[in-house]
Backbone of each chain as ProteinMPNN parsed JSONL, in Angstrom:
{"seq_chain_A": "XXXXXXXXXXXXXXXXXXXXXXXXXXXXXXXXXXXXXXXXXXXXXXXXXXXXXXXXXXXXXXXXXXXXXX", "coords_chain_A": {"N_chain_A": [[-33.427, -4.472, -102.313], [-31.867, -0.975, -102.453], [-32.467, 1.926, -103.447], [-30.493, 3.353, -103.588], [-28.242, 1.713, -103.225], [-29.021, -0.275, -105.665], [-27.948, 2.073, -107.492], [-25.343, 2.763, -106.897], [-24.04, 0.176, -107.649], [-24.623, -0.076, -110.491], [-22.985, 2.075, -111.319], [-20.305, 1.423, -111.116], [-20.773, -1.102, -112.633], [-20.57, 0.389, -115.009], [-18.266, 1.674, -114.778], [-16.525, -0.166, -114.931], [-17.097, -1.464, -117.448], [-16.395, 0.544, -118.509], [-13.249, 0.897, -118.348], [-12.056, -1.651, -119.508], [-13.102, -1.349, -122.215], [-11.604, 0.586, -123.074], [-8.678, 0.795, -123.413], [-8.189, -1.205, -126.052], [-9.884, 0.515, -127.221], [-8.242, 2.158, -128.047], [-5.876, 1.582, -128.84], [-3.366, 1.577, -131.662], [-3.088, 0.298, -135.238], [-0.604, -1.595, -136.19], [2.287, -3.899, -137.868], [2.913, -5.832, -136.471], [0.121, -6.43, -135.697], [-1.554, -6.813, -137.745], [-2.788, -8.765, -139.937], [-2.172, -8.036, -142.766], [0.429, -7.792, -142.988], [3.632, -9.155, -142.872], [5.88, -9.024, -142.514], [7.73, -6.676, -139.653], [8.603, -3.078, -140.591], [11.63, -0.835, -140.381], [12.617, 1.779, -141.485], [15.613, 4.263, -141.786], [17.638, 7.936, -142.504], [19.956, 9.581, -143.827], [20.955, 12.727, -144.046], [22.009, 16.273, -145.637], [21.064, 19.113, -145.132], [20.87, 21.739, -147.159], [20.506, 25.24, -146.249], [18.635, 27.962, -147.642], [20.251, 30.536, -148.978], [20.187, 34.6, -148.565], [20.504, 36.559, -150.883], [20.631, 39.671, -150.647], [21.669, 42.693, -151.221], [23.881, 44.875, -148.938], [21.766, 47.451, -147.631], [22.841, 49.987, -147.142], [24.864, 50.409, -149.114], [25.722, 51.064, -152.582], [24.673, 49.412, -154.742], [26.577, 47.478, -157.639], [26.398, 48.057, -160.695], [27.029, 46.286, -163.279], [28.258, 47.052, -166.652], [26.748, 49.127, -167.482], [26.497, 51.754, -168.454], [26.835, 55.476, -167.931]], "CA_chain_A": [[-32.26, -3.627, -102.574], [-32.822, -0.338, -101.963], [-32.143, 2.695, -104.972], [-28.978, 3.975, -103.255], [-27.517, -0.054, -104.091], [-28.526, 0.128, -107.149], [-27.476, 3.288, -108.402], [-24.059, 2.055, -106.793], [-23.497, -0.966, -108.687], [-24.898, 0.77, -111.901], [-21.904, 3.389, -111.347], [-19.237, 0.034, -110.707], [-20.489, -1.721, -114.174], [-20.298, 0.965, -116.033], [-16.424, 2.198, -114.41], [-15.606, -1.214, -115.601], [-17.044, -1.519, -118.578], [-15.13, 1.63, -119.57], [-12.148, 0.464, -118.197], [-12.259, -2.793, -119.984], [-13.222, -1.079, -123.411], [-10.65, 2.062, -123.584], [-7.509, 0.789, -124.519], [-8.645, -1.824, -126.824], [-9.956, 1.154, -128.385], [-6.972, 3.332, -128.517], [-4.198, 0.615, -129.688], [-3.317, 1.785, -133.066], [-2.875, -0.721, -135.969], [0.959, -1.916, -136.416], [2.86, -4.608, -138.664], [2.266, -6.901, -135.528], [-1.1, -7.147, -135.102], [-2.189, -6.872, -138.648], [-2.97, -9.73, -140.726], [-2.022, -8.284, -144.021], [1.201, -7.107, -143.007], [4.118, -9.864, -142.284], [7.588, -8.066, -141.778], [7.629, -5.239, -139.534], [10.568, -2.746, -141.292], [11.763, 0.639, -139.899], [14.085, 2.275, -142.154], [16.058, 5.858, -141.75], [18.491, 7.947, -143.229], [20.698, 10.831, -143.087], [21.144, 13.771, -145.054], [22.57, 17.566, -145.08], [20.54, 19.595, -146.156], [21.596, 23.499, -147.454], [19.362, 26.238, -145.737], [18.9, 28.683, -148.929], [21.29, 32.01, -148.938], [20.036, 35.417, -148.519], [22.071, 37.19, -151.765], [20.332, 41.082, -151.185], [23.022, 43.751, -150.72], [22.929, 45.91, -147.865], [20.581, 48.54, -147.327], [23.305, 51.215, -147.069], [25.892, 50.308, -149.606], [25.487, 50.841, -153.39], [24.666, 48.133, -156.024], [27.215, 47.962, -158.717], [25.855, 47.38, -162.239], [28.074, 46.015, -164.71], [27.73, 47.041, -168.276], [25.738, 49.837, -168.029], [27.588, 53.636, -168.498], [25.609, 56.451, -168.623]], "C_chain_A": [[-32.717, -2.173, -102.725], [-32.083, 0.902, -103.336], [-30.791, 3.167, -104.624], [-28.017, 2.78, -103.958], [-27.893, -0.268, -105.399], [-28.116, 1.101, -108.315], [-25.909, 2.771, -108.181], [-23.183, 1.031, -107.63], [-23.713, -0.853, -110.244], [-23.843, 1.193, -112.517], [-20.755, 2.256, -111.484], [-19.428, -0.375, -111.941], [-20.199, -0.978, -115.224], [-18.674, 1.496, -115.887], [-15.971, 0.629, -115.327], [-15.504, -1.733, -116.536], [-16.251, -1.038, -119.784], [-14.062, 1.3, -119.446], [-11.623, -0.649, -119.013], [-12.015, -2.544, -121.52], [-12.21, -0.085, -124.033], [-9.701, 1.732, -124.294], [-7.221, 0.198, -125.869], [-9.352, -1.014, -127.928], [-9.152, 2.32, -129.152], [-5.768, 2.773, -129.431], [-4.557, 1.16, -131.187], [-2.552, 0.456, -133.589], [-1.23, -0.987, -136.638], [1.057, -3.271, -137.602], [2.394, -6.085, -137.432], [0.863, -7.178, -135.054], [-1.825, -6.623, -136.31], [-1.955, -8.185, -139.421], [-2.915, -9.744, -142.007], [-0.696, -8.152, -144.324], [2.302, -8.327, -142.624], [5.224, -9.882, -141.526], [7.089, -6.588, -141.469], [9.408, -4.737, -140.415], [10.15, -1.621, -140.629], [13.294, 1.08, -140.748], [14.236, 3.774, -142.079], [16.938, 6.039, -143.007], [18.954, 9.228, -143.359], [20.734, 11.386, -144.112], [21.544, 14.933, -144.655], [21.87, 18.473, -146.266], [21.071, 21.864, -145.843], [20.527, 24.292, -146.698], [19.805, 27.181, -147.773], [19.257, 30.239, -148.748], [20.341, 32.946, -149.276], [21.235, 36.059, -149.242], [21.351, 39.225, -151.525], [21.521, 41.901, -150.516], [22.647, 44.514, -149.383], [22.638, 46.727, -148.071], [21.836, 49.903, -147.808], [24.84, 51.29, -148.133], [25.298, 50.301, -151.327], [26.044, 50.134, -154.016], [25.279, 48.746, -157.354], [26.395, 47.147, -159.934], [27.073, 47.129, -163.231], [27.729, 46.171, -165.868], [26.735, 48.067, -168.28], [26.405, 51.218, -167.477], [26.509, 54.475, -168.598], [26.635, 57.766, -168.858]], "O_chain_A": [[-33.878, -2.006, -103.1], [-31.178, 0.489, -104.062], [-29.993, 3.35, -105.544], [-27.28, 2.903, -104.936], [-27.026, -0.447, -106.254], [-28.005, 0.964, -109.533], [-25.266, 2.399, -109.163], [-22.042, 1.101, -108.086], [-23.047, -1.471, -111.075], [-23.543, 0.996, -113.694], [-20.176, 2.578, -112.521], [-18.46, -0.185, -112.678], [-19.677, -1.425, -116.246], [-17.984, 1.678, -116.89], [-15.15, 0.567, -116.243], [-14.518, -2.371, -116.906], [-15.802, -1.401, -120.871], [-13.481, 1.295, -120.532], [-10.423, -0.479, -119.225], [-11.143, -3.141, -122.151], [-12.019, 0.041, -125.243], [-9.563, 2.063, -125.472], [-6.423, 0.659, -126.686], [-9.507, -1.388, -129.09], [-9.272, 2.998, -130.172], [-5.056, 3.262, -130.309], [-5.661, 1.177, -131.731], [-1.778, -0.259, -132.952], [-0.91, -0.39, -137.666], [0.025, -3.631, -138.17], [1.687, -7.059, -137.689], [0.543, -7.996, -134.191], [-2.798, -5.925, -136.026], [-0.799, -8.607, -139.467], [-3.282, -10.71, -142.676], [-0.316, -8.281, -145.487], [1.768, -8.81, -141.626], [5.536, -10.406, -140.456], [6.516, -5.733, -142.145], [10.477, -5.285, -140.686], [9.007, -1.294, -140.311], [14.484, 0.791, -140.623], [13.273, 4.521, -142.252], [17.141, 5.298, -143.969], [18.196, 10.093, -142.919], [20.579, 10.776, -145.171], [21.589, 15.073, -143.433], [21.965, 18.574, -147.489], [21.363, 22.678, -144.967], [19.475, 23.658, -146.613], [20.694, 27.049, -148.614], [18.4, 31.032, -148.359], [19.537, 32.601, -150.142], [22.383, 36.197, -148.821], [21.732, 40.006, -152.397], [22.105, 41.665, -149.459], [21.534, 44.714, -148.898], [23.277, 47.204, -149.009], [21.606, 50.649, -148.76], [25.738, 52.103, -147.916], [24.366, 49.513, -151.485], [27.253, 49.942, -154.14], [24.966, 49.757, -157.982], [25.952, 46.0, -159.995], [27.838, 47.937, -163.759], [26.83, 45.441, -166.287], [25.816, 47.936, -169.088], [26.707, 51.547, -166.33], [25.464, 54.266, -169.214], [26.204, 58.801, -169.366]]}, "seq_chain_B": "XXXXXXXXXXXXXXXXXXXXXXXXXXXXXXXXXXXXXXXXXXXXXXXXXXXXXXXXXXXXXXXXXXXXXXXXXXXXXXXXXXXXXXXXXXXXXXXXXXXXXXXXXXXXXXXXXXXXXXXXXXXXXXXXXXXXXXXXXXXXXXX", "coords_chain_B": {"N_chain_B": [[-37.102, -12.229, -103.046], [-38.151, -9.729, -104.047], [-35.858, -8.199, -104.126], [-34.342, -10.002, -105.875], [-35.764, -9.322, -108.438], [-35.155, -6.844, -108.457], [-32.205, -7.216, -109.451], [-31.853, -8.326, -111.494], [-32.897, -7.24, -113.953], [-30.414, -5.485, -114.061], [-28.511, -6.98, -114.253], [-28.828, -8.07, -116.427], [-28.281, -5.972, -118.244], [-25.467, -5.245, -118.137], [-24.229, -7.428, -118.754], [-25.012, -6.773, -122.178], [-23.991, -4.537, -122.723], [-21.343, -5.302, -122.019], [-20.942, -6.607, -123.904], [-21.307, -5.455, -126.177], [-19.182, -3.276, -126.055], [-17.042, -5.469, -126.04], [-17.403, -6.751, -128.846], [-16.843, -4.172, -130.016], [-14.289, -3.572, -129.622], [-12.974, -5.692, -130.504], [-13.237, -5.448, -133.438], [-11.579, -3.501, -133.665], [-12.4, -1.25, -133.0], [-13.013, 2.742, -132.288], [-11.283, 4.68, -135.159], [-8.954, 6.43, -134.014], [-6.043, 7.994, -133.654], [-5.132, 7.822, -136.306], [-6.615, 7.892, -139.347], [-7.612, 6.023, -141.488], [-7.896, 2.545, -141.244], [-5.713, 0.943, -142.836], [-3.745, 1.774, -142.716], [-1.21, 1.223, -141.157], [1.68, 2.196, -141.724], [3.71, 4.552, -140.378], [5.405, 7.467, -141.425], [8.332, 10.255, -140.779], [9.619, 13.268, -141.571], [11.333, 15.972, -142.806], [11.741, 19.531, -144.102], [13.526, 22.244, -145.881], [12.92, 25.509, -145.156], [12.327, 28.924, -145.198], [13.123, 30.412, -142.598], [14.017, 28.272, -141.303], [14.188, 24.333, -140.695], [11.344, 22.332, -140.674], [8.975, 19.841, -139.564], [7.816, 17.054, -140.528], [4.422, 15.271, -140.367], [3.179, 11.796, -141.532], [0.877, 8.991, -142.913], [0.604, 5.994, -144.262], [-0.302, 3.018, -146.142], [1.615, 1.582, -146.781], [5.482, 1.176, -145.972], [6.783, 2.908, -147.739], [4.611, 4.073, -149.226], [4.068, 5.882, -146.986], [6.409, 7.553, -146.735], [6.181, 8.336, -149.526], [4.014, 10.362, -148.962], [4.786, 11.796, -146.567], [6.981, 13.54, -148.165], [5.539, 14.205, -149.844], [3.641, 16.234, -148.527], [5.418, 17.876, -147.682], [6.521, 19.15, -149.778], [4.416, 19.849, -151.213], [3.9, 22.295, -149.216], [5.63, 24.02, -150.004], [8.251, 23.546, -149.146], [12.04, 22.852, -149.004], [14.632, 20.215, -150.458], [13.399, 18.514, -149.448], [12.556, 15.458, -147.166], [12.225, 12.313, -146.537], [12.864, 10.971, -143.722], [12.608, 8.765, -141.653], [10.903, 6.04, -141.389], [8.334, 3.678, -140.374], [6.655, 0.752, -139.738], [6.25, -0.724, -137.51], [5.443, -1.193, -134.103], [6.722, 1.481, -132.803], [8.615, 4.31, -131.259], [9.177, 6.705, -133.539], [11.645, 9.663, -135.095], [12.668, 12.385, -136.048], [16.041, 14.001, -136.368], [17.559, 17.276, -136.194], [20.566, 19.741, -137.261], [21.496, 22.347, -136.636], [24.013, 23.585, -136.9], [25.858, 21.732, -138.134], [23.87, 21.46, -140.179], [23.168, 19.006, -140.991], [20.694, 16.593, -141.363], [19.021, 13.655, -139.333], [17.036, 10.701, -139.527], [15.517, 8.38, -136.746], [14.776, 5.761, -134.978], [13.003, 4.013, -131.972], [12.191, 2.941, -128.669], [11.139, 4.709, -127.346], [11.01, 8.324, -127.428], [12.922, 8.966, -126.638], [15.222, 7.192, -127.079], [14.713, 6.994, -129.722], [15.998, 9.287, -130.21], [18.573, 8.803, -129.303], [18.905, 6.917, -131.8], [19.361, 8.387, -134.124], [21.023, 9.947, -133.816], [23.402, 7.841, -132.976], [23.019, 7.041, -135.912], [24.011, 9.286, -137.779], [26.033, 9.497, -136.501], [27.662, 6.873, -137.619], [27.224, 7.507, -140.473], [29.001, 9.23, -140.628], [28.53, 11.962, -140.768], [28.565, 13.32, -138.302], [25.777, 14.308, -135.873], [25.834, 17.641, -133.847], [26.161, 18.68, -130.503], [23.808, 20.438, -130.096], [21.626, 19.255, -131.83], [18.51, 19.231, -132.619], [15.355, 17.541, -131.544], [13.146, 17.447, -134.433], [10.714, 16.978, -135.173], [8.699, 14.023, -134.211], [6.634, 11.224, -133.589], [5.043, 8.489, -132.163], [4.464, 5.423, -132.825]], "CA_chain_B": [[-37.751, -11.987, -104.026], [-38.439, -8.773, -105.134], [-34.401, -7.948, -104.673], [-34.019, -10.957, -107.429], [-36.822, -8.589, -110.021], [-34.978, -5.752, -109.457], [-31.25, -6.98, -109.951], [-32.03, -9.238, -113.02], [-32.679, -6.294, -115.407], [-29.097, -4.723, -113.627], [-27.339, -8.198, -114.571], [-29.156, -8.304, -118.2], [-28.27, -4.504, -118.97], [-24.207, -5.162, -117.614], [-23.906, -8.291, -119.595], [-25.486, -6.537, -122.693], [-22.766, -3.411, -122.236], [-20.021, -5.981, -121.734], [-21.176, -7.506, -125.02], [-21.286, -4.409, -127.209], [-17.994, -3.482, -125.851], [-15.778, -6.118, -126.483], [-17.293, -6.432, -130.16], [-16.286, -3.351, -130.96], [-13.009, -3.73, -129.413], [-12.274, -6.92, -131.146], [-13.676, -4.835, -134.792], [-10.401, -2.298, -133.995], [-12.666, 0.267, -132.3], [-12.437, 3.618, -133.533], [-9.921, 5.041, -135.226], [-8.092, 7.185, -132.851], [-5.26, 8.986, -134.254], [-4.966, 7.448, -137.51], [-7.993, 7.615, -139.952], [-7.818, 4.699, -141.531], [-7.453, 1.332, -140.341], [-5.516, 0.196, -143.363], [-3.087, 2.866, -142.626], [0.049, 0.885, -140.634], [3.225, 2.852, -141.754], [3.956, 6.247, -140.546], [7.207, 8.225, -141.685], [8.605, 11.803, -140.07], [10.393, 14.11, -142.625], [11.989, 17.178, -142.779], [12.136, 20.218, -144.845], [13.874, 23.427, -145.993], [11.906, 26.458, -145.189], [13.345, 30.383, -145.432], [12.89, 30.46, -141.338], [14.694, 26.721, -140.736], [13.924, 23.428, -140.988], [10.35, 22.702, -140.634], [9.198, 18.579, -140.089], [5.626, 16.579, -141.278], [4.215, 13.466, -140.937], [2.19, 11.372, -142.69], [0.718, 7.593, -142.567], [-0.008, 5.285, -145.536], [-0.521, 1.173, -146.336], [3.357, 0.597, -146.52], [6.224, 2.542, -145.979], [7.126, 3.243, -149.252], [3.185, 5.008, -149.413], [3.546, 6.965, -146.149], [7.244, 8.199, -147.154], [5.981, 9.213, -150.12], [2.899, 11.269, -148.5], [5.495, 12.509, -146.365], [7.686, 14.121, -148.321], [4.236, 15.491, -150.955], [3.141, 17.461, -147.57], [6.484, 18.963, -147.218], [6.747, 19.97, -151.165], [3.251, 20.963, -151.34], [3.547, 24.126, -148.007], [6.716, 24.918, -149.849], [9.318, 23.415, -148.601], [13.238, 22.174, -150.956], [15.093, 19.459, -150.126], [12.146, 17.448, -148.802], [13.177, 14.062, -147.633], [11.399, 11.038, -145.146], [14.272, 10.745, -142.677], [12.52, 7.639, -140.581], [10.001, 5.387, -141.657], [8.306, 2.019, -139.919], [5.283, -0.389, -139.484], [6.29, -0.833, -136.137], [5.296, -0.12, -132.62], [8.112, 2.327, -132.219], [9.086, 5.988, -131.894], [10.229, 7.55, -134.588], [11.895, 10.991, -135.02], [13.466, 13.577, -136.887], [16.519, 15.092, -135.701], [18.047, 18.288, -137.431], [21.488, 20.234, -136.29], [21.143, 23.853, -137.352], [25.614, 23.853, -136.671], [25.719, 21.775, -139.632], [22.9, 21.432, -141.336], [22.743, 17.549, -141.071], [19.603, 15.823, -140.323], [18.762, 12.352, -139.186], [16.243, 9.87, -138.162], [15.423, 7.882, -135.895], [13.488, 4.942, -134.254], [13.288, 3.742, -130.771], [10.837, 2.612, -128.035], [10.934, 6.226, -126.792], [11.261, 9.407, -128.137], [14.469, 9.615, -126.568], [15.728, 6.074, -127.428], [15.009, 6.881, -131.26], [16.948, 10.157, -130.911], [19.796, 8.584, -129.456], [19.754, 6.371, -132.719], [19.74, 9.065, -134.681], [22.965, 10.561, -133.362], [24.195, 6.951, -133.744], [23.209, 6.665, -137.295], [24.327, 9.821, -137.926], [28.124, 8.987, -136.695], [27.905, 5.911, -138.119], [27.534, 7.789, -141.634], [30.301, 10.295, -141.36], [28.212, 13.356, -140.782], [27.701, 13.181, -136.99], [25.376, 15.667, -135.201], [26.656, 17.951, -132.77], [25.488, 18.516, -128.947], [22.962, 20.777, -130.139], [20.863, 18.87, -132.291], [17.091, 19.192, -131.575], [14.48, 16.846, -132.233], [12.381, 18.48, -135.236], [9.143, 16.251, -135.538], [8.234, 12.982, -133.757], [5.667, 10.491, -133.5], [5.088, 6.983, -131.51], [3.009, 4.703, -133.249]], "C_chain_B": [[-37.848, -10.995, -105.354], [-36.637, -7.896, -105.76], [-34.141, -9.12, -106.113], [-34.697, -10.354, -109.059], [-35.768, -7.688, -110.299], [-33.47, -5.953, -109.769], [-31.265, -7.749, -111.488], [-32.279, -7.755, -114.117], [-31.202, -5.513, -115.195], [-28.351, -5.816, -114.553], [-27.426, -8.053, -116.337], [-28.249, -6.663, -118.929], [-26.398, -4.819, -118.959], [-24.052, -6.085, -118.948], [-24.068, -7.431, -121.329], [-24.721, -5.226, -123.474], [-21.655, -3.946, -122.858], [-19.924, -6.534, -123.732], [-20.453, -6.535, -126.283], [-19.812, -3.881, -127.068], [-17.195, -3.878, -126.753], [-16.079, -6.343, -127.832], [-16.318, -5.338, -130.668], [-14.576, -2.69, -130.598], [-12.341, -4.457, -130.661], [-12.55, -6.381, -133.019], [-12.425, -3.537, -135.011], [-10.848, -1.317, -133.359], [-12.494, 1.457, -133.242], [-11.25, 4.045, -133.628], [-8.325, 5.461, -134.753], [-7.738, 8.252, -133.709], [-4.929, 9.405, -135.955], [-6.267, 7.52, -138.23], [-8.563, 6.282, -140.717], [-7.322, 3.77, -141.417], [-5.992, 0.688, -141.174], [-4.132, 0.781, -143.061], [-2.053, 2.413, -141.398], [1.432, 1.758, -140.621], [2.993, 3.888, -141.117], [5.776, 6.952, -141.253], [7.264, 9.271, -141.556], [9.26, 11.95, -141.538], [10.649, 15.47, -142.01], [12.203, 18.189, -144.447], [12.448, 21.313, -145.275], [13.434, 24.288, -146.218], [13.158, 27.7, -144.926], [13.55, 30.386, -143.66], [13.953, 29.045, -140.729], [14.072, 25.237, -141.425], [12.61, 22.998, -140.076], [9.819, 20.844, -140.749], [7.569, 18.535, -140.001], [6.273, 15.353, -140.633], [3.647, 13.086, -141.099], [2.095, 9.306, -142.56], [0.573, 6.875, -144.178], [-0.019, 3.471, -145.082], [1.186, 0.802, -146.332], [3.508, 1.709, -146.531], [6.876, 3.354, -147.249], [5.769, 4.757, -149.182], [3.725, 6.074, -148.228], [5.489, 7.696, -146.135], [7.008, 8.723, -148.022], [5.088, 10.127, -149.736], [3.712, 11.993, -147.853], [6.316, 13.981, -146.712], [6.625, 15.102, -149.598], [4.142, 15.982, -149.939], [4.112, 18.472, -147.732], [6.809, 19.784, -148.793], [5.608, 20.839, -151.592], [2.97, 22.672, -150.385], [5.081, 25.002, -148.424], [8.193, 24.667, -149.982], [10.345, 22.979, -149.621], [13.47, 20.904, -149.676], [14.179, 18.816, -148.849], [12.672, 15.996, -148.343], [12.294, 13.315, -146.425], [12.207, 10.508, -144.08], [13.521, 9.081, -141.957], [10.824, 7.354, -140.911], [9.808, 4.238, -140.934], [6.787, 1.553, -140.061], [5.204, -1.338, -137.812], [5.841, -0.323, -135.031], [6.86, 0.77, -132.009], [8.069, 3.754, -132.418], [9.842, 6.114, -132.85], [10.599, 8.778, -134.927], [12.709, 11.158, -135.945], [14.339, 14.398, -136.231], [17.609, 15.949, -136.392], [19.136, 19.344, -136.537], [21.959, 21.725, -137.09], [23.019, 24.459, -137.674], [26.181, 23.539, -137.991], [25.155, 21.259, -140.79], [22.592, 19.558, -141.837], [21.264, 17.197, -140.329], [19.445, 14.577, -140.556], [17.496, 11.861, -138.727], [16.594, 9.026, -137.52], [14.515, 6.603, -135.387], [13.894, 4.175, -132.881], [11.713, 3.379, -129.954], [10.012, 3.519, -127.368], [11.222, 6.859, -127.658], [12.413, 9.527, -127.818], [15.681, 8.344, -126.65], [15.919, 6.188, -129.065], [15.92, 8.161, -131.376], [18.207, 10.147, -130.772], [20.402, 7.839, -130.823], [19.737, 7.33, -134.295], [20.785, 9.377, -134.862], [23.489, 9.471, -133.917], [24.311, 6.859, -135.481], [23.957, 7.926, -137.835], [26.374, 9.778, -138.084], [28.785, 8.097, -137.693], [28.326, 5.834, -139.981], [28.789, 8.708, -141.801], [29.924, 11.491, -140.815], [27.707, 12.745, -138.978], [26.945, 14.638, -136.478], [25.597, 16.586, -133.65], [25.642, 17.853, -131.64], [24.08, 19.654, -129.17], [21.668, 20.837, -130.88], [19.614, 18.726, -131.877], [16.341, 18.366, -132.477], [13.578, 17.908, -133.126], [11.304, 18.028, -135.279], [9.268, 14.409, -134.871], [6.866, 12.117, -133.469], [6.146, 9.273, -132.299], [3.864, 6.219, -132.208], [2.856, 3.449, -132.513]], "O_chain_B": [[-37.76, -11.081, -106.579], [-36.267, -7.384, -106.817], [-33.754, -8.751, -107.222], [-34.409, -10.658, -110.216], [-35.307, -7.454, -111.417], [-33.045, -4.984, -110.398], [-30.508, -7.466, -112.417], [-31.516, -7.571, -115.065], [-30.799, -4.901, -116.184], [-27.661, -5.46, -115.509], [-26.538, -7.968, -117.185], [-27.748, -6.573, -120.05], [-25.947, -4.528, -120.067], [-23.793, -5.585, -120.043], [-22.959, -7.485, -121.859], [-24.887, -4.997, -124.672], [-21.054, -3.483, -123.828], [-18.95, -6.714, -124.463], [-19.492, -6.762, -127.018], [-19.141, -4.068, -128.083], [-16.718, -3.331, -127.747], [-15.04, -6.195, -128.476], [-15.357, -5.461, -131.427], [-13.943, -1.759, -131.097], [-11.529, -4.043, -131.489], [-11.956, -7.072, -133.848], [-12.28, -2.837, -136.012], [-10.072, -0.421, -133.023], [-12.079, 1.453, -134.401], [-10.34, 3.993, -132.801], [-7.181, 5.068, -134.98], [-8.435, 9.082, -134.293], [-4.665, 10.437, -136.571], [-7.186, 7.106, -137.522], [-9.641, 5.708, -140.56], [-6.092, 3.83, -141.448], [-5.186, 0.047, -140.501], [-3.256, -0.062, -143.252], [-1.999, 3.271, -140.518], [2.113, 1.934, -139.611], [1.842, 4.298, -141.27], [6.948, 6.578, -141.31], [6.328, 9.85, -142.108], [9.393, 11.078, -142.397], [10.23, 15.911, -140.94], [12.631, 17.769, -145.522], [11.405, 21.957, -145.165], [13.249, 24.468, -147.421], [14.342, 27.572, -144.616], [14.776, 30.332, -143.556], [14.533, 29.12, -139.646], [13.575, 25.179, -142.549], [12.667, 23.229, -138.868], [10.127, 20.306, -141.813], [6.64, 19.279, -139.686], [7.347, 14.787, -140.427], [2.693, 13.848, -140.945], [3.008, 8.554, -142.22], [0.432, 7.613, -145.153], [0.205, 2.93, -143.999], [1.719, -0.206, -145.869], [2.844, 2.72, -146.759], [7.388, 4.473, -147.271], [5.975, 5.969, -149.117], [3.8, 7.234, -148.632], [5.627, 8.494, -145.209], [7.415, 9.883, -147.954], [5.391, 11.15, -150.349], [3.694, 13.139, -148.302], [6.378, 15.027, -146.066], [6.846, 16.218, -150.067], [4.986, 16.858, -150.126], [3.857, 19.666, -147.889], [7.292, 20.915, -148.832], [5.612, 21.967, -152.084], [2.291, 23.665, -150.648], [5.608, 25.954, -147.848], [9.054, 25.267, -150.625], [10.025, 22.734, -150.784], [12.909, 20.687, -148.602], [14.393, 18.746, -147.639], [13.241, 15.346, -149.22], [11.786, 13.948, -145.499], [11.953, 9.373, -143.677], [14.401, 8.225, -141.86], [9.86, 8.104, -140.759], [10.82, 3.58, -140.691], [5.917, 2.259, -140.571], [4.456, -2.167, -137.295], [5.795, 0.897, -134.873], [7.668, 0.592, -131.097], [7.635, 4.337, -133.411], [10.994, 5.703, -132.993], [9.542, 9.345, -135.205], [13.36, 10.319, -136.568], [13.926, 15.36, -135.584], [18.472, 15.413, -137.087], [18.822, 19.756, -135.42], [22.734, 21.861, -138.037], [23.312, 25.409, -138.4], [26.728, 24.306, -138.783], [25.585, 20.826, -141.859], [21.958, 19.112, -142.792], [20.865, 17.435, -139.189], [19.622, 14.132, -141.69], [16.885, 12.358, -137.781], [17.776, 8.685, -137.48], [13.309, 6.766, -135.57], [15.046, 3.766, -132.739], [10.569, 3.485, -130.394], [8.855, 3.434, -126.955], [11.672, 6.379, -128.698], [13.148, 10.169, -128.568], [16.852, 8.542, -126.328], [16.875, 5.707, -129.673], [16.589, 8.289, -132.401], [19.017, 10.821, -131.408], [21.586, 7.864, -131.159], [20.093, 6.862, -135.376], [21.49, 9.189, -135.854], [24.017, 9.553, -135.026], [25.328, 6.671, -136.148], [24.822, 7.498, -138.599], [27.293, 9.896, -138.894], [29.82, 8.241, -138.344], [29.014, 5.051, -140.636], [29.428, 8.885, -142.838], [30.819, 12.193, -140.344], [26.788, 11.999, -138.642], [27.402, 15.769, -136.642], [25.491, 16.072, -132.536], [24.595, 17.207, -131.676], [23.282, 19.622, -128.233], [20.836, 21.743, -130.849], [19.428, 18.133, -130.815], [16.454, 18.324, -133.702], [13.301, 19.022, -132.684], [10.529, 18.955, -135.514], [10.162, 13.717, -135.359], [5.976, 12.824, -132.995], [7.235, 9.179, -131.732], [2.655, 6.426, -132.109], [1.851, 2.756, -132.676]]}, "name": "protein", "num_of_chains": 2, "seq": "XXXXXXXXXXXXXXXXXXXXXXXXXXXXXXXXXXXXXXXXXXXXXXXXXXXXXXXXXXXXXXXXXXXXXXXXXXXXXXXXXXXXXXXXXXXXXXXXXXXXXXXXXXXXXXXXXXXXXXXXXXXXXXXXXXXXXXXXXXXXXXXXXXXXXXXXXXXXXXXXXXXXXXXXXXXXXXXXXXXXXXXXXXXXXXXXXXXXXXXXXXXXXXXXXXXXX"}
């Protein structure tokens, strides 16, 4: 066999090795394929939420004070 | 002959590969996205920032744990009305969707990102407060 054939088939076990090993190492761990876990649950839930008010006066209008005379 | 010397250390080295491999397949592999293994739930949230609404998310051992981690990220950078809109332990999308018109937000879960934000909308109707046509997803995952 001559080094070209085996550099070839070198390049082939290792494509398939990786291929073989990738996703098996990407799957993340769920309710279904854990063994401590027995019910999957998915729970939501709605709400309204306030944004919070801008109270400063404008720029070009004067702020009245109450209670204070001079 | 001598082709039989030199593929026998090819065959031994493949097998040997194949081996190490699928161990550390079958051991969970590494982590990925998640850091630790034990770490099943995720839950999206949402929360009230001076700029808008602003979403996290966060994993834990149940959903209870990774709703509460949730909604500590979003109180710790700041944020009010903190909440975990969509929690699971499932293989599913889950999302956050928030409607700036009026200020309702919902989650979500689905097999897509755009399967959980239709059940958003639904859950949303379904409570009373529906969200209008210009509701945008705010934070999503797929676990």
């Amino acid at each position: 066999m001559t080094n070209r054939r085996k550099s070839a088939l070198l390049m082939v076990s290792l494509a398939v090795v990786a291929g073989v090993s990738a996703p098996a190492a990407d799957a993340l761990p769920s309710c279904q394929d854990s063994g401590t876990t027995s019910t999957c649950q998915t729970n939501g839930s709605v709400s309204i939420k306030a944004r919070p008010g801008t109270v400063a006066a404008p720029a070009n209008q004067p702020v009245i004070r109450w209670g204070r005379r001079r | 002959m001598r082709s039989t010397r030199l593929v026998a250390p090819l065959v031994a080295a493949g097998v040997i590969a194949v081996g190490i491999s699928t161990s550390t397949a079958w051991a969970g592999g590494p982590g990925g996205a998640i850091e630790d293994s034990n770490d099943i739930s995720v839950a999206v949230g949402t929360g009230v920032f001076v700029d808008g609404l602003v979403g996290f998310k966060a994993s834990g051992a149940t959903n209870e744990e990774a709703s509460a981690q949730v909604i500590a990220q979003c109180q710790s950078a700041g944020g009010q009305e903190c909440t975990s809109d969509e929690v699971t332990n499932d293989n599913l999308c889950i999302v956050s969707v928030g409607d700036d018109s009026n200020e309702i937000v919902a989650g979500g879960a689905g097999v897509t990102v755009e399967a959980a934000r239709d059940d958003a909308f639904q859950r949303a109707a379904a409570n009373g407060t529906p969200l209008g046509p210009t509701a945008a997803i705010v934070i999503s995952d797929c676990h």
